[in-house]
C-alpha positions, 0 to 999 in steps of 0.5 A: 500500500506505501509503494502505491501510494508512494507511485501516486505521489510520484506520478502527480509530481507533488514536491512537498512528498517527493521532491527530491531523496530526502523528502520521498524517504520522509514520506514513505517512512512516515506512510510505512508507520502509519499502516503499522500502527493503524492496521492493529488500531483497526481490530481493535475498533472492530470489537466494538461491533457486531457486523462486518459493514457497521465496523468498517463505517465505523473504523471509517468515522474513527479515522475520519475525526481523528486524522482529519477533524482533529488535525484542522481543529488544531490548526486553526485552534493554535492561531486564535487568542481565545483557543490557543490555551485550550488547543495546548491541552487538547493535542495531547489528547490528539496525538494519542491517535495514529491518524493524527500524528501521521496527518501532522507528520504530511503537513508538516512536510509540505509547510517545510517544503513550501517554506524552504522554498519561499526563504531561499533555504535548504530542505532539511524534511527530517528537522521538522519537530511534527515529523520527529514527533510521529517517527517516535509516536507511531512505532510505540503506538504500534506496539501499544495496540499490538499489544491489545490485539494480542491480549485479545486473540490470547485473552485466556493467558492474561486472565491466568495471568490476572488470576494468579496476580489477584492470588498474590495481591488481593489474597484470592484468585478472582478479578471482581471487585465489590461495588464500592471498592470499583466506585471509589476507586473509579472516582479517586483514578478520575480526579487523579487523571484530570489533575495529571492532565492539568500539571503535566500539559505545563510541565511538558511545555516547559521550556520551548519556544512559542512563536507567533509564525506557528502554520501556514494559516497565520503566513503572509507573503513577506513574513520570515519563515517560521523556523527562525526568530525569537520567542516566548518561552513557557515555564510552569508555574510551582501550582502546576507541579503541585497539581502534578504531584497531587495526582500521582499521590491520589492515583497511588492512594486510589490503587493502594486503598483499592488493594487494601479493601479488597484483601479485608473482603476477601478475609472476612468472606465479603466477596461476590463469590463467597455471598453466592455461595452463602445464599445457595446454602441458604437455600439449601441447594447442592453447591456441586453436582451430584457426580462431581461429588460422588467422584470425590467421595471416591477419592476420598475413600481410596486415600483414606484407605476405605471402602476397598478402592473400588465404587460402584464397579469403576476401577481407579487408583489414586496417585499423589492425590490425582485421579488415573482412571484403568 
């Protein structure tokens, strides 16, 4: 697909992609990851449907907003007064999205193709700070739903995993949690995430340079070309490392209590599983089937050296407490 699409961009001749060695590398390396992150990205939307046609609309529409409404949303975002802050924070969110990064990564080598061209200066595609983003974004991106792709086809081998986590952290091997164990938590990881969010887009922006030529939309012929000139450049302010670290702290405090409540269930028999039980019970129904049991009272007996070793006209022996049937 990279190759043809890469033959398309020749055959029309367009200079931003292939105009010449450098920028042609660029295009084709940036093509190439892209389909390795959006290709696992694409099963992975296709499990929040049930048919084949309404998934591919709908992996359709989630690449649509993410590689083109987010990228014009932050275009022009980022050249208004009274959207620039919020824009700040929002791409963060954005370049979580492959179609984004890689929408940035096209634009930003033809602005510094087209720029290059108007300032009388040499093209250097690879020193674009978009481009440099995406080339270290997409492969984590990549390995990042790759990932989920593989906890969902082997979907068996992490929950064992989960299991004997739960056995060493909770004191139980089960996943469920009690309401107010995922309510609480679910709150406290929610406030924590917000104040990450608030200090880290600060903290992250600390120390680069703003300047007013950001885009093509705010470029005027007779301007400078946006990679020189002086700047503004941001710092974070003492609240925003507090909020920061009040994050991490009440993320840490969430999980840690979470922990904690669940291990004092599942000692006191404050589970899911153990208040079925005692209903059953209750209730007096059989909590295991008839034959289920009359194969452990057989075991039993053969372990203890009762009834003969033979029940009801099976032959079994028992070795180190496992059933061999002859």
């Amino acid at each position: 697909v990279s190759l043809g699409v890469m033959a398309v961009f020749g055959l029309y001749g367009e200079p931003g992609f292939v105009g010449n060695a450098a920028q042609a590398g660029a295009t084709a390396l940036v093509l190439w990851l892209y389909g390795l992150a959006a290709i696992p990205l694409a099963y992975c939307y296709s499990h929040l449907f049930l048919s084949h046609s309404t998934a591919q609309i709908g992996v359709l529409v989630f690449n649509l907003t993410t590689g083109f409404v987010m990228v014009l949303a932050h275009q022009i975002m980022q050249v208004l007064p009274n959207t620039v802050d919020a824009d700040r924070a929002l791409v963060h969110f954005y370049r979580l999205f492959p179609p984004f990064n890689f929408g940035q990564a096209l634009l930003a080598l033809t602005q510094e193709w087209y720029f290059a061209e108007l300032g009388g200066q040499p093209h250097d595609p690879f020193g674009s700070e978009e481009l440099s983003r995406a080339l270290y974004l997409l492969p984590l991106e990549a390995l990042l739903f790759f990932s989920l792709v593989l906890g969902a086809e082997y979907s068996y081998l992490f929950r064992s995993a989960l299991l004997a986590a739960a056995a060493a952290v909770l004191g139980g091997e089960t996943l469920s949690c009690s309401f107010r164990s995922r309510l609480g938590c679910g709150l406290a990881s929610a406030l924590a995430l917000l104040l990450l969010a608030l200090g880290a887009t600060a903290v992250a922006a600390a120390g680069t340079t703003e300047r007013e030529v950001q885009s093509a939309l705010n470029y005027n012929e007779g301007d400078a070309p946006p990679a020189g000139g002086e700047g503004v450049v941001a710092e974070a302010t003492p609240l925003d490392y507090v909020l920061l670290v009040l994050g991490l702290l009440l993320l840490l405090l969430a999980g840690l209590g979470c922990v904690l409540y669940e291990r004092r269930a599942r000692r006191r028999g404050g589970t899911a599983e153990e208040a079925a039980l005692r209903a059953l019970r209750s209730e007096g129904a059989c909590c295991v089937e008839a034959d289920v049991q009359a194969e452990a009272d057989a075991v039993r007996d053969l372990v203890e050296g009762g009834g003969g070793g033979v029940r009801g006209g099976a032959r079994a022996v028992a070795h180190r407490l496992q059933k061999v049937y002859a």
